[in-house]
C-alpha positions in Angstrom: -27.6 15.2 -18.5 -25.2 12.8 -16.9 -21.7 13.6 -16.1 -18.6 12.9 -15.0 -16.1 15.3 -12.7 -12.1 14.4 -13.3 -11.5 14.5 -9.6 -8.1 15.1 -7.2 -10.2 15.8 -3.9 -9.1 19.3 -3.7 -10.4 22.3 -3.3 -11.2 23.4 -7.1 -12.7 19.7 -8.4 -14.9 20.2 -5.5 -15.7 23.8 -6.2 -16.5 22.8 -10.2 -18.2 19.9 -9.3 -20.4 22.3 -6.8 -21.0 24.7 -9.4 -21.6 22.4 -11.7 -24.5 20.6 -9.9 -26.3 24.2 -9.4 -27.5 23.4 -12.9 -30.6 21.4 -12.5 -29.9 20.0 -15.8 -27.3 18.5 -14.6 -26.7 15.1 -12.9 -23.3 14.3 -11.3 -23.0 10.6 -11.2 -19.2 9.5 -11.3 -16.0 11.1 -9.9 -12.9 9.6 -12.4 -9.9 9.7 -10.5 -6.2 8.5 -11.9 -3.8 6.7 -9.6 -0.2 5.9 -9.6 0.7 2.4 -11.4 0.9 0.7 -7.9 -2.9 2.0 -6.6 -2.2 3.5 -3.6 -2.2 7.4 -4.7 -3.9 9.9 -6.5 -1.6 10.7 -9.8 -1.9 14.6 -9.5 -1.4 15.0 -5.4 -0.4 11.9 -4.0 -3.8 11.5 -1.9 -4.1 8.0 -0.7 -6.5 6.5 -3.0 -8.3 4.8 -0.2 -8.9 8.1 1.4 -10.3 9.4 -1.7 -12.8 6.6 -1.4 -13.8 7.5 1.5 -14.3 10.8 0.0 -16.2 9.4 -2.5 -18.4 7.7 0.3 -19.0 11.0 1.7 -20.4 12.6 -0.5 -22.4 10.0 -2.0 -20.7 9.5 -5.5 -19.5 6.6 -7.0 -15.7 7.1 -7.7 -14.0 5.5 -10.3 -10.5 5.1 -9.8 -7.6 4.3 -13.0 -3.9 3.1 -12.7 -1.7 5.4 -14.3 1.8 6.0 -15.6 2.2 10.1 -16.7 3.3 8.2 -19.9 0.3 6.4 -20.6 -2.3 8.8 -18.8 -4.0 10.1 -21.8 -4.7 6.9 -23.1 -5.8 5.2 -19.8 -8.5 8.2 -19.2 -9.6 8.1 -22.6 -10.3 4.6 -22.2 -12.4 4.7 -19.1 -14.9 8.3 -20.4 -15.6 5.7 -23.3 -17.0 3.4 -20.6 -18.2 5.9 -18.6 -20.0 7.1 -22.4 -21.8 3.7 -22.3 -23.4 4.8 -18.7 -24.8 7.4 -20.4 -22.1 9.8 -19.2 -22.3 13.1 -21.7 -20.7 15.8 -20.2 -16.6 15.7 -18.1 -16.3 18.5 -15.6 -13.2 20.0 -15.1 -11.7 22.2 -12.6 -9.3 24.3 -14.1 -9.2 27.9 -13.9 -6.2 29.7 -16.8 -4.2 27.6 -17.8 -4.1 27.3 -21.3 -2.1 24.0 -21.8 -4.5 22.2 -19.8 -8.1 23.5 -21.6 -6.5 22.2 -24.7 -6.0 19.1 -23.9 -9.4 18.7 -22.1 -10.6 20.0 -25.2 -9.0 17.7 -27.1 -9.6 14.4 -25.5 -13.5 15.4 -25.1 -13.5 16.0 -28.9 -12.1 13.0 -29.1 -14.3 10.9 -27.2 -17.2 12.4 -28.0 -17.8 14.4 -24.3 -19.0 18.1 -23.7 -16.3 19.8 -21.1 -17.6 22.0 -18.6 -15.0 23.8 -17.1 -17.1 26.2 -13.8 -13.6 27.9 -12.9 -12.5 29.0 -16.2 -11.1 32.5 -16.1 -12.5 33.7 -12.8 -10.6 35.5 -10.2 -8.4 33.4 -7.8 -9.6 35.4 -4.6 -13.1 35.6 -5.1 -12.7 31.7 -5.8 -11.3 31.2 -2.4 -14.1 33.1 -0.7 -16.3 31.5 -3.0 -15.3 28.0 -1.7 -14.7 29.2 2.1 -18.5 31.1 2.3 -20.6 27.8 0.9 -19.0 25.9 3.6 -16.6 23.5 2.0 -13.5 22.9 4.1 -10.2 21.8 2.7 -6.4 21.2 4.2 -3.1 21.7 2.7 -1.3 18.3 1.8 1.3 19.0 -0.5 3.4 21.8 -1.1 6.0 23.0 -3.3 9.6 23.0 -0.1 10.9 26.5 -2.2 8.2 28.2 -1.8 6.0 27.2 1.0 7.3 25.3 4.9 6.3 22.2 6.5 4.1 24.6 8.9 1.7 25.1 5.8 0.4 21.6 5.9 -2.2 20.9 7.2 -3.9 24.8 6.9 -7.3 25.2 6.2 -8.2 27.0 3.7 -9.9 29.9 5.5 -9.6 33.8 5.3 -6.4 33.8 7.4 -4.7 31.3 5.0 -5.5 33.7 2.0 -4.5 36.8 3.7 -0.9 35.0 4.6 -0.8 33.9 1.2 -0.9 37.6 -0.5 2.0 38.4 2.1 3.8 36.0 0.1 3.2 37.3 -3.4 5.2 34.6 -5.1 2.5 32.2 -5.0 -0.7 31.5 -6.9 -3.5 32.1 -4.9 -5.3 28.8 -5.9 -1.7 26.9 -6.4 -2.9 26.8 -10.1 0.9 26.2 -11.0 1.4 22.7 -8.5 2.5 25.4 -5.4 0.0 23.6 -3.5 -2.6 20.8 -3.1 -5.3 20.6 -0.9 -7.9 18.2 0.4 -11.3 18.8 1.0 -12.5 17.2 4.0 -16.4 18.9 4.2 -18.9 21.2 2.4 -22.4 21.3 0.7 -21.3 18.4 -1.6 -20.5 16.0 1.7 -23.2 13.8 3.9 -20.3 13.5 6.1 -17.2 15.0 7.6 -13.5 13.8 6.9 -11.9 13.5 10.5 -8.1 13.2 10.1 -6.8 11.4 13.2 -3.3 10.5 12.3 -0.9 12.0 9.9 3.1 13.2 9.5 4.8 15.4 7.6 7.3 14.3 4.9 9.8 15.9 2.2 10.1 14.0 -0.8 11.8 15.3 -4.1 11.4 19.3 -2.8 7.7 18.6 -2.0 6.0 18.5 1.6 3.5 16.1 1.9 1.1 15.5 4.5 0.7 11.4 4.6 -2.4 10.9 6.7 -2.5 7.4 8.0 -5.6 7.4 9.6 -9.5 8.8 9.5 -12.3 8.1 10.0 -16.1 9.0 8.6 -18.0 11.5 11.2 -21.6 12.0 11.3 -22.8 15.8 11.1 -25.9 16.8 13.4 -27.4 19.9 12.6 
């Protein structure tokens, strides 16, 4: 069956979109990504929405990307899984993992357009996630973070067994950032034909969040 992932270009949409394609019964054929009212950004992390085309391109997945207002978000993605239903699009994969709040309103909007929800992450442990995502080779950075709880030095950290282990030390901090602590951007990893090469970026505060703004990358070519 054909479906859909609701995509940020972090770490867990990539993970559920992984897990998801294990399934032989399942065909992944659009990534639906929302972005601010003006275009240039994801709505949930602020990635540029051009980089996440050229995420997109990477992997080899057609992404569909929505102009948003938090107001009128529920409404706009309703409107574009109805076209996506008319591409034969049956199934919307999700990458949540607990929270409750969330599942019901993907359960809700599914039921109300007429989509199964897949949801690969639900209710599994945060660590073994991690080391899930770090052993099948996907690589991800740090781009946002929550200024109270996490420094400008985070950005830009890969997710990697060192990251995790600094994270515990912490222990006021979701493993996974479930709660908005932190976003991430995956750059590589089985779902990529090619590697995300950051060549240009700065860090910025904005409203008690840091923010790594890349301004330039480019597309690189992996040999093996």
């Amino acid at each position: 069956m054909k479906a859909f992932v609701s995509w940020s270009g972090g770490k867990e949409t990539s993970l559920a979109c992984y897990r998801a394609m294990q399934d032989q019964d399942i065909k992944v054929a659009y990534l639906l990504n929302m972005v601010s009212e003006d275009g240039r950004h994801s709505r949930s992390h602020g990635v540029s929405s051009a980089l996440l085309r050229t995420q997109a391109d990477a992997m080899g997945i057609p992404i569909i990307q929505r102009k948003t207002t938090w107001e009128n978000y529920e409404g706009v993605f309703k409107k574009a899984v109805s076209e996506l239903k008319k591409e034969g699009i049956k199934i919307g994969i999700f990458g949540d993992i607990d929270l409750r709040e969330h599942r019901d309103w993907i359960e809700r909007v599914c039921g109300e357009t007429d989509i199964q929800p897949l949801l690969p992450l639900w209710g599994k442990d945060r660590e073994r996630l991690l080391k899930e995502f770090i052993r099948t080779g996907f690589e991800a950075l740090v781009v946002a973070a929550k200024a109270d709880l996490l420094g400008r030095e985070w950005l830009g950290r890969r997710i990697d067994e060192e990251f995790i282990k600094d994270l515990k030390k912490l222990g006021n901090v979701d493993l996974c950032g479930e709660k908005g602590e932190y976003h991430t951007l995956a750059i590589y990893g089985p779902l990529f034909k090619k590697r995300i090469e950051i060549t240009k970026s700065k860090k910025v505060l904005k409203k008690n969040h840091w923010f790594l703004e890349i301004l330039k990358w480019k597309l690189k070519e992996q040999r093996f």
